[in-house]
Structures are given as structure tokens and as C-alpha cells.
C-alpha positions in Angstrom: -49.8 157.6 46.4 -46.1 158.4 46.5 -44.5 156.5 49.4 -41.7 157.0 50.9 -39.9 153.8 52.8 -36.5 154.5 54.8 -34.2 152.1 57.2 -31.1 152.0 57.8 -29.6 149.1 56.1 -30.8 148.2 52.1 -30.1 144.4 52.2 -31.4 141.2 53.9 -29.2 141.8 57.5 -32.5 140.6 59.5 -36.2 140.6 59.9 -36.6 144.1 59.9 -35.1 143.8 56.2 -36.9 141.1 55.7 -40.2 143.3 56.1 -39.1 146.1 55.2 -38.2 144.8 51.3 -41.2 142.8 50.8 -43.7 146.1 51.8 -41.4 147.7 49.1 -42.5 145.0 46.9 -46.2 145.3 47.9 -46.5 148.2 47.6 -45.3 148.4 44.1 -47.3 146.1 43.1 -50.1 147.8 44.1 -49.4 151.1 41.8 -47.7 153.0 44.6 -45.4 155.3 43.3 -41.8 154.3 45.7 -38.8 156.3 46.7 -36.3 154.7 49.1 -34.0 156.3 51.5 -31.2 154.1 53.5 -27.2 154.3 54.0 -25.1 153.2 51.5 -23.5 150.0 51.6 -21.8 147.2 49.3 -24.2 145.0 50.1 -27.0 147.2 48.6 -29.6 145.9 46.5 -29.7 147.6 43.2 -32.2 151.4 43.6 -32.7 154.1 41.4 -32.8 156.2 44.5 -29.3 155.0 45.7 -28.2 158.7 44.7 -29.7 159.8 47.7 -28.9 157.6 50.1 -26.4 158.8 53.2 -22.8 157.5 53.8 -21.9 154.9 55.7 -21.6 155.3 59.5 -19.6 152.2 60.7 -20.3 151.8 64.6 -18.0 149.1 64.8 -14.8 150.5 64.4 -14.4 154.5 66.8 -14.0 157.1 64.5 -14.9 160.9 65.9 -16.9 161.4 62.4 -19.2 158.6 63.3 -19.1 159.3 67.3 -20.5 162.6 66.0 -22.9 161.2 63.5 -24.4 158.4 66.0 -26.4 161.2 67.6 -26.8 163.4 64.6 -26.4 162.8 61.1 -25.9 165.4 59.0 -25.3 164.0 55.8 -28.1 161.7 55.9 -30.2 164.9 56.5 -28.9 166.6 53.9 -29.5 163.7 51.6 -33.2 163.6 52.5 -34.1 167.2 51.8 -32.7 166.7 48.3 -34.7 163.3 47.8 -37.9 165.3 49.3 -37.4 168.0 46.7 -36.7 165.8 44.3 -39.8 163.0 44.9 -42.1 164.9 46.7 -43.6 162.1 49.1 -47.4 161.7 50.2 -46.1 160.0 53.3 -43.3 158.6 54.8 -43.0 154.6 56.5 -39.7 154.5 58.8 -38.6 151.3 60.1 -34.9 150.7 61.8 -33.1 154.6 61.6 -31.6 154.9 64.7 -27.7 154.9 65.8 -27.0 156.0 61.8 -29.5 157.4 59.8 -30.9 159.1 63.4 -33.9 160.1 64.3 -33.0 163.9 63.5 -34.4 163.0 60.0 -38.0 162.9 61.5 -37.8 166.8 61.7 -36.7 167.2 57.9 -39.9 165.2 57.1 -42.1 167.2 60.1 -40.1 170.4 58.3 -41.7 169.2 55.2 -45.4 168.4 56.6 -45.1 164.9 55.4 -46.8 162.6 57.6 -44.8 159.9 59.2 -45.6 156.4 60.3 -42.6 154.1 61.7 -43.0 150.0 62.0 -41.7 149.4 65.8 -39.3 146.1 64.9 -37.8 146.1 67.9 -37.9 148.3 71.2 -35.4 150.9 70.6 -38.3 153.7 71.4 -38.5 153.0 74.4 -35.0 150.6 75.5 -31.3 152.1 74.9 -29.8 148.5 73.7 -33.5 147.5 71.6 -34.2 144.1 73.7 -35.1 145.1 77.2 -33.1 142.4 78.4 -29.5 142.6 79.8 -27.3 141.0 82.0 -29.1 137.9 80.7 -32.4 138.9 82.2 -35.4 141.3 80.8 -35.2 144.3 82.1 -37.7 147.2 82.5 -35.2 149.6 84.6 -35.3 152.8 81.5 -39.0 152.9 82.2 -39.8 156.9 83.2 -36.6 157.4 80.7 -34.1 156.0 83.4 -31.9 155.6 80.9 -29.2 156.0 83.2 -29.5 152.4 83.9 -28.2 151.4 80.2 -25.0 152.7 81.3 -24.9 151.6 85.1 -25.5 147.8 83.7 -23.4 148.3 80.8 -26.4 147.2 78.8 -24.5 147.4 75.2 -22.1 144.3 74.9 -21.1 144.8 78.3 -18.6 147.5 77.7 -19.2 150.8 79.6 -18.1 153.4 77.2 -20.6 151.8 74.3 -23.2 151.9 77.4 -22.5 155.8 78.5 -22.8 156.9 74.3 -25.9 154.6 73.7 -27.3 156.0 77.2 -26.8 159.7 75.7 -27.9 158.8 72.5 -31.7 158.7 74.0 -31.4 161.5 76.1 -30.1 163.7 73.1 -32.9 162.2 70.5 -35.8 161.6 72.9 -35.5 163.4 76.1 -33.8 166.6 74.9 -35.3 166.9 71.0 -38.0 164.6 71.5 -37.9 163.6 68.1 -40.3 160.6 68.4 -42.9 163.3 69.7 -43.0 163.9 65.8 -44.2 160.5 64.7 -47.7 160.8 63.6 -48.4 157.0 64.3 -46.4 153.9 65.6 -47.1 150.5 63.8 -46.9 147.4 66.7 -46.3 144.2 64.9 -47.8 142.3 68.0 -50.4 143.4 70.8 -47.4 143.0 73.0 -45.1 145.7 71.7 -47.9 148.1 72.1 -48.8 146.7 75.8 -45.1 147.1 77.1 -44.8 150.6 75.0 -48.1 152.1 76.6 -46.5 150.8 80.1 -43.3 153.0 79.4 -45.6 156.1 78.9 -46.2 156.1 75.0 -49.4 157.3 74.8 -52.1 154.2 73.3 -53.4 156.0 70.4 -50.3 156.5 69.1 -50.0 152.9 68.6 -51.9 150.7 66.3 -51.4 146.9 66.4 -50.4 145.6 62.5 -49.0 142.4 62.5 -46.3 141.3 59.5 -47.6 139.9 56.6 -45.7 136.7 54.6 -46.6 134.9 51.4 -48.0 131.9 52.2 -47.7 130.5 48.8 -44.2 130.7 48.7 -44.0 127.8 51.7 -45.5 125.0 50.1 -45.8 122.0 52.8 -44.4 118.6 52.8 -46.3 115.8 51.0 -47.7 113.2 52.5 -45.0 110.9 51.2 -42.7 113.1 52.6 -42.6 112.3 56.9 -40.8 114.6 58.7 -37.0 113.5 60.4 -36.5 112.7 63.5 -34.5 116.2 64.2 -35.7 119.6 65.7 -34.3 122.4 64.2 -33.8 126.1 65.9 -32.7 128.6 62.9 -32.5 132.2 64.0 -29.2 134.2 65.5 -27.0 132.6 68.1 -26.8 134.5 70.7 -27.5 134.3 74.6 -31.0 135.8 74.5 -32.1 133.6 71.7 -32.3 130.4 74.5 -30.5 128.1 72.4 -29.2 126.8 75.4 -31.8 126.0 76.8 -32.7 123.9 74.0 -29.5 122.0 74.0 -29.7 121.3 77.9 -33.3 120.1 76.7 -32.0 117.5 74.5 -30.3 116.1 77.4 -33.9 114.4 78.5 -35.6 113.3 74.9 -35.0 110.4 73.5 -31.1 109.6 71.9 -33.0 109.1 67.9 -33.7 113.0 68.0 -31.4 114.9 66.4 -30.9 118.7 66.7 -29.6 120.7 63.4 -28.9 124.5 64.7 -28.7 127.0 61.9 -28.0 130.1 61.8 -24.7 132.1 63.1 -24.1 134.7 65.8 -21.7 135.2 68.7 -22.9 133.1 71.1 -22.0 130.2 68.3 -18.7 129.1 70.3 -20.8 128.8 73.7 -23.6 127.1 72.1 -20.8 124.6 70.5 -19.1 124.1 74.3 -22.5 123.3 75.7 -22.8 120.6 73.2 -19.4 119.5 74.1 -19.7 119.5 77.8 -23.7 117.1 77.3 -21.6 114.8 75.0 -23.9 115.6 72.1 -21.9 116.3 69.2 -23.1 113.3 67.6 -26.5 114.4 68.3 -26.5 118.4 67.4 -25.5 119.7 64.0 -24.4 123.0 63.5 -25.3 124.2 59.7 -24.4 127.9 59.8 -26.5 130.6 58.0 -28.9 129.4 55.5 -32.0 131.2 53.8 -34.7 130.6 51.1 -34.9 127.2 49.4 -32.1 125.5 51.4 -33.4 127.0 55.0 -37.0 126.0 54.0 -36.1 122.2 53.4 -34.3 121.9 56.5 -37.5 123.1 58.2 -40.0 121.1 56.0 -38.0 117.9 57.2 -38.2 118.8 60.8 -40.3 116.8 63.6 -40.6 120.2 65.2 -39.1 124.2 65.2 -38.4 125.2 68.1 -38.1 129.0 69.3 -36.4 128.7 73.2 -35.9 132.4 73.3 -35.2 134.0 76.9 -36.2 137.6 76.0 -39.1 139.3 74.7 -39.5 138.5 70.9 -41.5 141.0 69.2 -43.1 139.3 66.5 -40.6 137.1 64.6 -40.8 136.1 61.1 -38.8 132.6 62.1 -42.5 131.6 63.5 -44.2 133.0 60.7 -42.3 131.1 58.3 -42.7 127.8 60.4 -46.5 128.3 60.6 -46.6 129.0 56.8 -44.8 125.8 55.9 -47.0 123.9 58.6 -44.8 123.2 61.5 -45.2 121.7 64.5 -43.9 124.7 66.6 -42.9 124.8 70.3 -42.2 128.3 71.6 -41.4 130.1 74.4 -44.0 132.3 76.4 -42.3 135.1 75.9 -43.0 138.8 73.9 -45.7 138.3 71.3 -45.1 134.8 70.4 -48.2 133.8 72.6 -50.6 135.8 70.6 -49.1 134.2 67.0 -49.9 130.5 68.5 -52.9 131.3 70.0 -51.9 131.0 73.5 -51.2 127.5 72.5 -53.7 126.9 70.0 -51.4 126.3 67.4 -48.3 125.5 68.6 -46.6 124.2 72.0 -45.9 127.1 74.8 -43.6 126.9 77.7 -41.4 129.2 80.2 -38.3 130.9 79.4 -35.3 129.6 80.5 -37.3 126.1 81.7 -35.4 123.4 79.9 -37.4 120.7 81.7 -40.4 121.6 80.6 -39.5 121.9 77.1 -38.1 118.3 77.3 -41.4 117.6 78.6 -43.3 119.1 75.6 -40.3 117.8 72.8 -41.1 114.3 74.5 -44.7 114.5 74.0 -44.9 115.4 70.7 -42.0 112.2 70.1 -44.8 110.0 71.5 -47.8 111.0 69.6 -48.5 112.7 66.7 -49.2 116.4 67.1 -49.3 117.4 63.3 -52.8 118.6 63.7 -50.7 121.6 65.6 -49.2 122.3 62.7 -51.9 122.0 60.0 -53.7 125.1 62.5 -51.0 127.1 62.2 -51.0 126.6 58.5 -54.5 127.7 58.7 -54.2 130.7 61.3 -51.1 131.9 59.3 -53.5 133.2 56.4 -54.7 135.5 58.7 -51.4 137.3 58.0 -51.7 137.1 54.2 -50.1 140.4 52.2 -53.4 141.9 50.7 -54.9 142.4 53.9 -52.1 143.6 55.2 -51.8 146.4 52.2 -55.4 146.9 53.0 -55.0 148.2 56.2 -51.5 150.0 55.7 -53.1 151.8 52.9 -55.9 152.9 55.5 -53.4 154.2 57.3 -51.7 156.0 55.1 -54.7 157.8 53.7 -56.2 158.6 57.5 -52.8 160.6 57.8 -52.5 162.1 54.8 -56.0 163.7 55.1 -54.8 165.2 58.9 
């Protein structure tokens, strides 16, 4: 089957990436014959399709060219008609394309009666700033594409003129064109995504539930002669929405031995730090910056517990998956689809958003009595989410849309 993968960005920035690289993988490695579209960029890992791929669009820094190519991109059309001629995919598996590649490409492919599936990694569909949160709160205001409201609340960093283009943005690509209409099939990583999408007036069977796969065997768990530290560890993004906050207010009420080590970057980093400051903690709280693979996995193998405080609506992120691979104890907000991946508390510890009490509460309990069995369930459960099955069911897919 000749498969063609495209997002927006050709390099570990995220999760998406994250997913997005390893399906590439997968499905190589399954005899699938690959082509890749994305933007071009420095940080590129190596592709024989890089050729192809569209020039950069740089939303960070006003330029008319980009303004124009935010809503629109005619290069990167271009640049896909001459891959489609020249690679002639069966099908094609979109991930994260808006705001630069654009979802104009979705008619090039439709143009070409290639079928087309697209992974939802976030909530861009059916939200102007992809979180449905702002003015640090969730928000559900665009539903009935109000998406007025993004500019009205200044949804995007605050700043009204990012708000107004990001607000005309979706009524260009999905009011006006209605690109999205195209898609043959969405891809929910959780039950959630697909519940909140269907309540924003995507229709259900559009919308298949397919959680994210990870290699199991590439998280090898701690030895028995190996105790975890007394520390917690939250890795991820720093940033208001991520509750980190929360956490640190947390610490506050747990005992004085428990250490925190925060890791990752982001720019709620300088907050997070005065918050530390302000609860006289900075002999308690470590801040490690951005780490990945071997080193990120030892800090969490020598955790007591990972914790995932976030305020908004989480889709399905790969931080949990990786702590239930490695055998975690895990204590989570209630919030997105992280219920569903612990079982509604089955295999991990669940509390509300925002409530810093209770999460003392649940880090305290777990300080007084061993709750490693937690994690040896998730270790379990996570296998549930093991790659063959996942090609198994994306190849399903493929095929039922190919034969349309």
C-alpha cells in the first residue's frame, strides 16, 4: 500500500511528532511503501521526499507572505500535486497541517480521489487556539462555530490581532470552504476527543476512537534493587494550562523529605519558578529543563510518583503513556481523556483540576503506604496500546477507504 503521511513540522517538536514519526516507522516496517509531505525546516530529519516539501511559513515573526499563507498556502499546494504525480498514493494520513501547510491541501488530495484520514492530536477542528481553554478556564463558547468568541476573549496569547486572524482563519477553511467536509474519516486518540467533537456537531461516524500506540519494550522497569526516590516528577511543557501550579501549591502540604524535579521548559517556566519562591521551596523543587529518551526515562524510573496536574482537557498524552509503560505510580487529573487511560482510577490516582488539596491528599497517601501495585496495572493495561494492534486496525482503515 503506498501511504502517504503529512504534518506540518518533520522533527520531535511535541507528541504529535512523537506519533506521527513512529507510525512512519510502523508502517515501514510493515512493507508499506511511504512518502512524506511537511514544511521545510533545519531541524528536519533526513527524507528522500524532502524535495517536496513546502517552505517555511514562520508565524512568529508578521510578514504579509505568511499573513497570506496562514489561510492559504500556495506553495505547499503546489508541492503536493508534484509529490502526488510523482508517488501516486493509495491513501493519505494527515496529522497537525493547519496555520501553515493549511487545510486547502485536503482539496488537492479530494482533486486527486485519494482518500484521506487525519489523526485529531489536538482540537483545532473544532477550537480556533486547539485547547478549548482560555482565559485560564475550558471553554466551549466556538460551539455552533461561534468562532467570534476566539477573538472577543483574545483566545491566542492574549493579543487581539493574533485572535481576529486565528478567528478568520476557521471561518475561511471551515465555514466558508469547508475543507474538513472532505475528510473521509477522523482518528480520536481517546473516547473523549470524539465525545466533545460529536457535541460541536461533527457528525459520530466520522469519528473512530484509535488510541496511540508506544513500544513497551523500549521502557524497561526499575529492578527490584532499584527503590524509587523520594521525589515526584511532572515532565511535559510549562505552561499555565499544564497545572504545574497546582502541583507546587500541592507540595506545600506533603511531607518536607519529598522532593519535586520539574522537567521540561515552556513559558510559564518564570511563573512556575516565582511560585517556588513565594512557598519557600527552592530547596525542595528542582528545575531540570528539557530532557528526552534515556536521560528523561531515568528521572522517571527513580520517581515515587508522575504526576500530570493539568487544568485543561488533555487529549490523550504520551507523558502518561510513557509513565504506564515504565510502571509508574501515576496521579492524574480528571480531565480530557486521561480518565479513560487509568481506568477511571484503576490504574493510577484521579483528582480535580485545579484542586491542590486533594492532590496533596492523594501525594500523602501514596507517601504512607505503598501503592506500587498502581503501577504494575498500568504496566499491564499499557499493552493494550502495543504497535501491532495498532497497525492492525490502521491498516483496516486504510483498506475500508480505499475500497469506497
Amino acid at each position: 500500500m503506498k501511504v502517504l503521511q503529512i504534518n506540518k513540522f518533520f522533527y520531535l517538536k511535541g507528541g504529535a511528532e512523537k506519533h506521527f514519526l513512529a507510525l512512519i516507522e510502523l508502517l515501514e516496517g510493515a512493507g508499506h511503501e511511504l512518502s512524506v509531505f511537511s514544511m521545510r525546516d533545519k531541524k528536519n530529519l533526513p527524507s528522500a521526499d524532502a524535495e517536496y516539501f513546502a517552505a517555511p511559513v514562520n508565524l512568529e515573526k508578521f510578514s504579509f507572505r505568511d499573513s497570506v499563507k496562514y489561510f492559504r498556502n500556495s506553495d505547499a499546494i503546489e508541492k503536493l500535486r508534484l509529490l502526488i504525480r510523482q508517488k501516486k498514493p493509495d491513501i493519505a494520513h494527515l496529522h497537525n497541517i493547519a496555520h501553515q501547510l493549511t487545510p486547502a491541501i485536503i482539496k488537492v488530495l479530494k482533486d486527486n480521489k485519494i482518500p484521506v484520514v487525519q489523526t485529531l492530536h489536538d482540537y483545532k477542528l473544532i477550537c480556533p487556539n486547539y485547547k478549548l481553554f482560555t482565559q485560564n478556564q475550558i471553554c466551549y463558547r466556538c460551539r455552533g462555530k461561534k468562532y467570534y468568541n476566539c477573538f472577543t476573549h483574545r483566545c491566542i496569547d492574549g493579543v487581539a490581532a493574533k485572535s481576529f486572524m486565528a478567528m478568520c482563519e476557521m471561518y475561511y477553511n471551515d465555514s466558508w470552504h469547508k475543507y474538513y467536509d472532505l475528510v473521509d474519516l477522523f482518528i480520536a486518540p481517546s473516547r473523549f476527543m470524539k465525545d466533545v467533537c460529536v457535541s460541536f456537531g461533527i457528525a459520530a461516524e466520522r469519528i473512530e476512537v484509535l488510541p496511540n500506540f508506544i513500544g513497551r519494550g523500549e521502557y524497561p522497569i526499575l529492578r527490584a534493587e532499584q527503590p524509587a526516590d523520594d521525589y515526584l516528577i511532572y515532565f511535559g511543557r510549562l505552561a499555565y494550562e499544564k497545572g504545574v501550579g497546582t502541583l507546587i501549591e500541592a507540595l506545600t502540604r506533603v511531607p518536607m523529605s519529598l522532593r519535586l524535579k520539574i522537567v521540561g521548559s515552556g513559558p510559564g517556566e518564570a511563573d512556575c519558578r516565582k511560585m517556588v519562591t513565594k512557598y519557600r521551596l527552592d530547596d525542595r523543587v528542582e528545575f531540570t529543563g528539557f530532557q528526552q529518551d534515556k536521560k528523561l526515562r531515568t528521572l522517571i524510573q527513580g520517581a515515587r510518583a508522575v504526576v500530570v496536574p493539568s487544568l485543561w482537557n488533555e487529549n490523550w498524552p504520551f507523558s502518561v503513556l510513557e509513565a504506564m509503560a515504565l510502571g509508574k505510580v501515576i496521579i492524574a487529573s480528571k480531565a480530557g481523556g486521561m480518565p479513560e487511560m487509568l481506568g477511571q482510577g484503576k490504574f493510577g490516582l484521579l483528582f480535580e483540576p485545579g484542586d491542590s488539596q486533594q492532590l496533596s491528599d492523594l501525594i500523602n497517601k501514596i507517601y504512607k503506604k505503598d501503592h506500587s501495585y498502581l503501577g504494575a496495572a498500568a504496566r499491564q493495561e499499557v499493552d493494550k496500546y502495543n504497535p501491532a494492534d495498532y497497525l492492525k486496525h490502521l491498516s483496516k482503515i486504510y483498506k475500508r477507504l480505499i475500497k469506497k
